[in-house]
LUMPATI-543820 format. One record per residue (C-alpha): x, y, z; residue number from 1. Coordinates in steps of 0.25 Angstrom, whole numbers, plus 5000, padded with zeros to 4 digits. Layout:
// LUMPATI-543820
rec px->X | py->Y | pz->Z | n->NUM
...
END
This chain:
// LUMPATI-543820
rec px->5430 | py->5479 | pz->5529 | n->1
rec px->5418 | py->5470 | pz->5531 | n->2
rec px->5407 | py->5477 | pz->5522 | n->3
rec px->5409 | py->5488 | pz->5512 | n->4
rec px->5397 | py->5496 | pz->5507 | n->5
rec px->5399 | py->5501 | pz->5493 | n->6
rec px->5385 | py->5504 | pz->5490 | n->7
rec px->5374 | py->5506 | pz->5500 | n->8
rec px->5360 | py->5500 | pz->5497 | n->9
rec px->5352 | py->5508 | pz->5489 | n->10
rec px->5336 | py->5507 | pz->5490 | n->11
rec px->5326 | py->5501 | pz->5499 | n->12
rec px->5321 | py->5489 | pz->5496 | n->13
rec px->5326 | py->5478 | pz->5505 | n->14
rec px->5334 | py->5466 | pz->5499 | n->15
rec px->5325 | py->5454 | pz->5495 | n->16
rec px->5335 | py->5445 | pz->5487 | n->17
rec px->5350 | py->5442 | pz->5487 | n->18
rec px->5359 | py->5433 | pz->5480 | n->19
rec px->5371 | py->5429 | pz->5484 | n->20
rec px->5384 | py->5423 | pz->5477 | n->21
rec px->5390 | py->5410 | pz->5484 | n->22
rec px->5406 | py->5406 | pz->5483 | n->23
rec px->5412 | py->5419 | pz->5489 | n->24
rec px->5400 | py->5425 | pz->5495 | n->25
rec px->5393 | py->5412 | pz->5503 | n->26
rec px->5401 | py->5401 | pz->5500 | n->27
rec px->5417 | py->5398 | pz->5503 | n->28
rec px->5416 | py->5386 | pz->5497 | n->29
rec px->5421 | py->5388 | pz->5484 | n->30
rec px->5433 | py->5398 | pz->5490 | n->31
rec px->5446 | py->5396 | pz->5482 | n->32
rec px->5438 | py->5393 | pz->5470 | n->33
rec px->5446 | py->5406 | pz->5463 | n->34
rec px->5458 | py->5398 | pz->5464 | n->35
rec px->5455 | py->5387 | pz->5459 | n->36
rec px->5449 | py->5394 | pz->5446 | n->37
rec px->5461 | py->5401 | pz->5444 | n->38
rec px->5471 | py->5389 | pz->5446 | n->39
rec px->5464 | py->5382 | pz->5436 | n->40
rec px->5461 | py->5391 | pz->5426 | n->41
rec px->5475 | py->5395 | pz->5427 | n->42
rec px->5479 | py->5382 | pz->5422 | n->43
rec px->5470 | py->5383 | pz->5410 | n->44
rec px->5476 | py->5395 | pz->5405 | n->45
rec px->5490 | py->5390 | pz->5409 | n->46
rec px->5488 | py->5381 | pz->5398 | n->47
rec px->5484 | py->5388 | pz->5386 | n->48
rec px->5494 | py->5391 | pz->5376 | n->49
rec px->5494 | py->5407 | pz->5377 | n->50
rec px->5495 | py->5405 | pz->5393 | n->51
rec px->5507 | py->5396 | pz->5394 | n->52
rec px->5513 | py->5410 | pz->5388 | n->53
rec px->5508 | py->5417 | pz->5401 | n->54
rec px->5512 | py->5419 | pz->5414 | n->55
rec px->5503 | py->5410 | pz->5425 | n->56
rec px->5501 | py->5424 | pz->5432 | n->57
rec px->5495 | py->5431 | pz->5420 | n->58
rec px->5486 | py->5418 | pz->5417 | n->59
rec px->5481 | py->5419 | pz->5433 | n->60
rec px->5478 | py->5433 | pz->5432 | n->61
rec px->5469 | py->5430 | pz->5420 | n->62
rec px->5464 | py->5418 | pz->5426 | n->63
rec px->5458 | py->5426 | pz->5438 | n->64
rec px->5453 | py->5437 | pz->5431 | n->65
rec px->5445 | py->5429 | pz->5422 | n->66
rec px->5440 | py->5421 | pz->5435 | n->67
rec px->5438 | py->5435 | pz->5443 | n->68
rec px->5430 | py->5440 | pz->5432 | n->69
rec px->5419 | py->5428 | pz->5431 | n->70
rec px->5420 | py->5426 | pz->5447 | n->71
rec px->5404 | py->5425 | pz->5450 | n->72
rec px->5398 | py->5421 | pz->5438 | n->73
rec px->5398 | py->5408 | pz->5434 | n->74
rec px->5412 | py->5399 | pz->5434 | n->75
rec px->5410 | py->5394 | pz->5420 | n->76
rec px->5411 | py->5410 | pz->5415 | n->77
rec px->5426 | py->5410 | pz->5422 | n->78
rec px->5427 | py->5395 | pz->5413 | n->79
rec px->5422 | py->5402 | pz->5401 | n->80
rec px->5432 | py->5415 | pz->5403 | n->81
rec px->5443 | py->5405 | pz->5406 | n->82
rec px->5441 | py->5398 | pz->5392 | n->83
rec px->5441 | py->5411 | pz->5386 | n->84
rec px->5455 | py->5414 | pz->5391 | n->85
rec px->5460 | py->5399 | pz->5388 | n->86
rec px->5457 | py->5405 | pz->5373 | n->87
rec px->5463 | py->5417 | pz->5375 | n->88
rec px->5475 | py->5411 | pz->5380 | n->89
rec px->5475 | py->5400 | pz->5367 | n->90
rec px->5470 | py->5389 | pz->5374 | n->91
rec px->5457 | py->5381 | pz->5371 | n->92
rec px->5449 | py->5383 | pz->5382 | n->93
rec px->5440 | py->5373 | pz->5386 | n->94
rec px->5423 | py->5373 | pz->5389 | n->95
rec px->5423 | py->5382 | pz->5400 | n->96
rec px->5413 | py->5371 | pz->5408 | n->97
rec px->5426 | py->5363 | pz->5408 | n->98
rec px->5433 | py->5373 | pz->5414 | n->99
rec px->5422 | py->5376 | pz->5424 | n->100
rec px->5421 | py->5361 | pz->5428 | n->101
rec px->5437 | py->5360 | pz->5430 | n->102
rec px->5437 | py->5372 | pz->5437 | n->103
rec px->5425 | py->5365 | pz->5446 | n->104
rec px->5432 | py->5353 | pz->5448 | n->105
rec px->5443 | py->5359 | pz->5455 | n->106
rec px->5435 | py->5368 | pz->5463 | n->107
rec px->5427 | py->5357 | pz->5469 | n->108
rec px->5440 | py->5349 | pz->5472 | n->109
rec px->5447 | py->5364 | pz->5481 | n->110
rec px->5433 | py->5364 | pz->5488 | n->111
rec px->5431 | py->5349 | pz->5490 | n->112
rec px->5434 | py->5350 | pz->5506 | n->113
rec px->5424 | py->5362 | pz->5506 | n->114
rec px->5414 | py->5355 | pz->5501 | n->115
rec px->5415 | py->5340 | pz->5509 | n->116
rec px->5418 | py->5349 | pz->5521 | n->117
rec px->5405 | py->5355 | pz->5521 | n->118
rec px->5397 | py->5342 | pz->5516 | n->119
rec px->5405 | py->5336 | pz->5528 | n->120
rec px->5401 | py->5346 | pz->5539 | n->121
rec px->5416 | py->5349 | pz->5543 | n->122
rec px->5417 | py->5361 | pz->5536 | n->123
rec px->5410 | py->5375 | pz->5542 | n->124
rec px->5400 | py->5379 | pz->5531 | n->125
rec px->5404 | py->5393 | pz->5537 | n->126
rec px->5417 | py->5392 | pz->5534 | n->127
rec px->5413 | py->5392 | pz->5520 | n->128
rec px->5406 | py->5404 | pz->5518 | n->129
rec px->5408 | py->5418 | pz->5516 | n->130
rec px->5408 | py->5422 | pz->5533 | n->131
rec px->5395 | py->5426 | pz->5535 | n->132
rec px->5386 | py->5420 | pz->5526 | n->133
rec px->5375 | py->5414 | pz->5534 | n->134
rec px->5372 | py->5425 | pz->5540 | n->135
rec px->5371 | py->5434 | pz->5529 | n->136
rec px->5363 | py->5424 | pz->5524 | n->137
rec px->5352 | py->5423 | pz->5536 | n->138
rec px->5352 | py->5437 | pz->5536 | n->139
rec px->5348 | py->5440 | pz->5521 | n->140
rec px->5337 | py->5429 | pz->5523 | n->141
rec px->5332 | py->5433 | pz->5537 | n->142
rec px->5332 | py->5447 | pz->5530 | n->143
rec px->5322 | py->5442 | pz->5521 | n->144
rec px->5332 | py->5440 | pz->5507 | n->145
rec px->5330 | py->5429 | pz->5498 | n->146
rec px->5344 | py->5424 | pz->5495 | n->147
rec px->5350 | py->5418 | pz->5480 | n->148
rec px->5364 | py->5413 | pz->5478 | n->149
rec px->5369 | py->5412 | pz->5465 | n->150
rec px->5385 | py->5408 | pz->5460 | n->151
rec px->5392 | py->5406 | pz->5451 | n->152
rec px->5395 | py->5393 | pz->5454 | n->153
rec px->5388 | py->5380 | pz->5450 | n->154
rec px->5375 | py->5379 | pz->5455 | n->155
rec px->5376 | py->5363 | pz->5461 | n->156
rec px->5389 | py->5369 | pz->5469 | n->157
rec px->5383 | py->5380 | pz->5474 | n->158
rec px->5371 | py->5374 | pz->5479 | n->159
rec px->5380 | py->5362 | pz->5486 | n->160
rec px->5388 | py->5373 | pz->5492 | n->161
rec px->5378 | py->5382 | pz->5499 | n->162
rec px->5372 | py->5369 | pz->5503 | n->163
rec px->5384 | py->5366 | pz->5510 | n->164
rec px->5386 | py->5379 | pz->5516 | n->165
rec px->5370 | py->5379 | pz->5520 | n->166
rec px->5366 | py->5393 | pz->5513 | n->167
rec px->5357 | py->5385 | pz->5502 | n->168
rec px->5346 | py->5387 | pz->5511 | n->169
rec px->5347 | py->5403 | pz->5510 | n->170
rec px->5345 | py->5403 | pz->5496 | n->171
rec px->5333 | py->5394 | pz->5495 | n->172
rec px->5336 | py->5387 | pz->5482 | n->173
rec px->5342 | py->5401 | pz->5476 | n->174
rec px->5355 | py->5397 | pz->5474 | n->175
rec px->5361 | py->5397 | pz->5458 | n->176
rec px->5374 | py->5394 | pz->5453 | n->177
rec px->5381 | py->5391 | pz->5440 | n->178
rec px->5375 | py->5381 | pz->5430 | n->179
rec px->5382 | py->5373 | pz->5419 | n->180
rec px->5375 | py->5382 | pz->5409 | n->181
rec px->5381 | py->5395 | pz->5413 | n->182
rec px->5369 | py->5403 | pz->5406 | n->183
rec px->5360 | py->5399 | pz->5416 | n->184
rec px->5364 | py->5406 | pz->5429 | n->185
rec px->5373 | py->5419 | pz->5434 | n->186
rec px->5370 | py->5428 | pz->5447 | n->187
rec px->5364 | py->5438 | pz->5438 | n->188
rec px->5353 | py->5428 | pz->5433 | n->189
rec px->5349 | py->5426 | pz->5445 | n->190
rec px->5349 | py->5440 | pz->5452 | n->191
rec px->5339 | py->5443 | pz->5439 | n->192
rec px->5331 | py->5431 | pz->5442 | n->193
rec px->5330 | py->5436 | pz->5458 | n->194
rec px->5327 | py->5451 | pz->5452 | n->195
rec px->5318 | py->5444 | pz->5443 | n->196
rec px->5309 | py->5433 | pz->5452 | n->197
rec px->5307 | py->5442 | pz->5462 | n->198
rec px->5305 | py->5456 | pz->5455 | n->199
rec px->5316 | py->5462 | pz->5462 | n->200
rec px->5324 | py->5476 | pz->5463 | n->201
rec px->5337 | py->5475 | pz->5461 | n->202
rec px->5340 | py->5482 | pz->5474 | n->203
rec px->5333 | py->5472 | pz->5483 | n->204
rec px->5344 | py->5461 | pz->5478 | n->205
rec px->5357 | py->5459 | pz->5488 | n->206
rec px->5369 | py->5452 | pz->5483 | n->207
rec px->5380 | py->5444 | pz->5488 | n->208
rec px->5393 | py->5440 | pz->5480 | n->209
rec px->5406 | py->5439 | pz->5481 | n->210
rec px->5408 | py->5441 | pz->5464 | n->211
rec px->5408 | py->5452 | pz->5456 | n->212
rec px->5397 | py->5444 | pz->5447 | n->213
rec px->5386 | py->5441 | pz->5458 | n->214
rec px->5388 | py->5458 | pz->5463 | n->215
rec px->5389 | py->5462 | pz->5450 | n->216
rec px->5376 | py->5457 | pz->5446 | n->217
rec px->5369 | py->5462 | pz->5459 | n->218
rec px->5373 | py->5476 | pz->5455 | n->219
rec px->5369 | py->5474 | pz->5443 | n->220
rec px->5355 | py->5468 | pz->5449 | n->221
rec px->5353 | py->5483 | pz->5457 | n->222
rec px->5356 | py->5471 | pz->5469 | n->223
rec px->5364 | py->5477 | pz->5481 | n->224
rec px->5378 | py->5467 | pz->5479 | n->225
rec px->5387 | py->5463 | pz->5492 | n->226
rec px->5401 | py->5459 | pz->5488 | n->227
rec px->5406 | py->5448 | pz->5496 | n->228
rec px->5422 | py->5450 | pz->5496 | n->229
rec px->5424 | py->5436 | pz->5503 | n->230
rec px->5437 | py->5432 | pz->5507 | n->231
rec px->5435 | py->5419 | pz->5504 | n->232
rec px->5447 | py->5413 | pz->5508 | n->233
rec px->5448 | py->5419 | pz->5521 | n->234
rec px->5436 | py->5422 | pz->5524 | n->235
rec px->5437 | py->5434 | pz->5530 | n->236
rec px->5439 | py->5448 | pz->5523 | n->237
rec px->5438 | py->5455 | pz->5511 | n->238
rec px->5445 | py->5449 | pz->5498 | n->239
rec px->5447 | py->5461 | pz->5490 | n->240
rec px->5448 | py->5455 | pz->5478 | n->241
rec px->5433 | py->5452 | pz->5479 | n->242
rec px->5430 | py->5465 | pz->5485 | n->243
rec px->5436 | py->5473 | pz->5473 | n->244
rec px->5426 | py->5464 | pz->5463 | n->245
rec px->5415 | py->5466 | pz->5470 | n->246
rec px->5416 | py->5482 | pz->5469 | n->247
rec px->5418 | py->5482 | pz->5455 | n->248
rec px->5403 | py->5473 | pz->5455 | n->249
rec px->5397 | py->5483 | pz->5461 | n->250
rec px->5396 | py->5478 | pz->5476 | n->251
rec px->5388 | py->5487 | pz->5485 | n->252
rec px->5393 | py->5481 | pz->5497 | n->253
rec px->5406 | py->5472 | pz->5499 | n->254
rec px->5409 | py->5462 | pz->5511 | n->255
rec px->5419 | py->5452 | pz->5513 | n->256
rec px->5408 | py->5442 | pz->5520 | n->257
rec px->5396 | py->5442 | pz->5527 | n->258
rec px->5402 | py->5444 | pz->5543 | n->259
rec px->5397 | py->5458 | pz->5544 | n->260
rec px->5381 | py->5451 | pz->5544 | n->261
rec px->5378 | py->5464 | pz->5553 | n->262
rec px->5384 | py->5475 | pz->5544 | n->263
rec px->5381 | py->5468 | pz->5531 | n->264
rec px->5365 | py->5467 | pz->5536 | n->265
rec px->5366 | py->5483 | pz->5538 | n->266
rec px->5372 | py->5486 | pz->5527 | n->267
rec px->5362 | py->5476 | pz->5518 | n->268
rec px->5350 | py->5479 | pz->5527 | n->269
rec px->5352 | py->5492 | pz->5536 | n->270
rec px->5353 | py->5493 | pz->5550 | n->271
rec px->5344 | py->5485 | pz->5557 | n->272
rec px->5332 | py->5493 | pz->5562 | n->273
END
């Protein structure tokens, strides 16, 4: 299954703007960072005193579904939740920017080699990205497409990292990511301020994401929502996990990478005349 149309396009007016997500639907980077989340939150809650009573599989399954829930918005709101659980569980929870900075520290220390490798030059930038990336990206431009990335992840890592990969350059200082004041930034801000500083139709607005947050709010926008069901750790194929999230968003269209540059320009754009 390469791509999947759930809803055709409706309308005529062409695409002028589309914003995309980053870790998961550019960037590799960050792959595993799941894991890391969970290991760690799993310990936090392991030692609360209402979760010492529990099995470590029950504590898991909670630990994930507060993750999955909060996956693309902001990481502090996956902090906040787990402090909420910490108290639910009888523990006292700490601030959740602490939780946020831990978690941080050791996400940074699994994608370390990442990083140096790409600085270093003996890494593939390719290798890193969801397959099929730069292409997509030259197509959207050369088809006239102003681009904006926007994650949920720290803005100073986000612009180091698409530095490193070379895609800063497609978004021309449109890039936006977390800031230590969470109230000033999520993708839904700045799909309104795209609607809003270029007196756009919601149906001229393409997104890219592989989170139910980012195609949630693109739906939401009257924008027509691609979900990117990367298998990050292959990848290659479809991880259905993703897939099944990004249905209940409201995708319109659902692909596992960007290989398929051919079908995904027709089913975008239309056959070329």
């Amino acid at each position: 299954m390469n791509i999947h149309i759930v809803t055709k396009r409706s309308g005529s007016a062409p695409f002028r703007f589309a914003l995309f997500d980053f870790d998961g639907t550019i960037s590799l980077i960050r792959e595993g960072w799941q894991g890391i989340m969970t290991a760690y939150f799993l310990e936090e809650l392991k030692n609360t005193p209402a979760g010492r009573a529990k099995s470590e599989e029950d504590l898991r399954r909670q630990a994930m579904e507060l993750i999955a829930l909060h996956t693309g918005k902001q990481t502090i709101y996956q902090c906040i939740a787990l402090g909420e659980l910490v108290l639910s569980l009888e523990g006292v929870p700490l601030e959740a920017q602490k939780y946020k900075d831990e978690y941080q520290r050791r996400l940074l220390v699994h994608i370390d080699g990442r990083l140096s490798g790409l600085r270093n030059g003996t890494l593939d930038r390719e290798a890193l990205t969801v397959p099929g990336s730069y292409p997509l990206l030259d197509l959207l431009k050369d088809r006239g497409l102003t681009l904006y990335l926007a994650s949920g992840t720290d803005e100073n890592y986000v612009l180091d990292e698409a530095r490193l990969l070379r895609v800063d350059h497609y978004f021309d200082g449109r890039i936006y990511g977390a800031q230590r004041d969470h109230t000033l930034f999520s993708k839904k801000m700045v799909i309104e301020k795209i609607i809003r500083e270029n007196n756009l139709s919601g149906g001229e607005l393409l997104g890219f994401g592989d989170g139910y947050v980012e195609i949630e709010n693109v739906v939401n926008a009257k924008g027509y929502a691609v979900g990117v069901a990367s298998n990050e750790g292959e990848r290659r194929g479809i991880d259905l996990w993703k897939r099944e999230r990004l249905l209940r968003a409201g995708a319109h269209m659902i692909i596992p990478d960007y290989r398929d540059i051919a079908g995904i320009e027709e089913a975008l754009f239309g056959p070329k005349q």
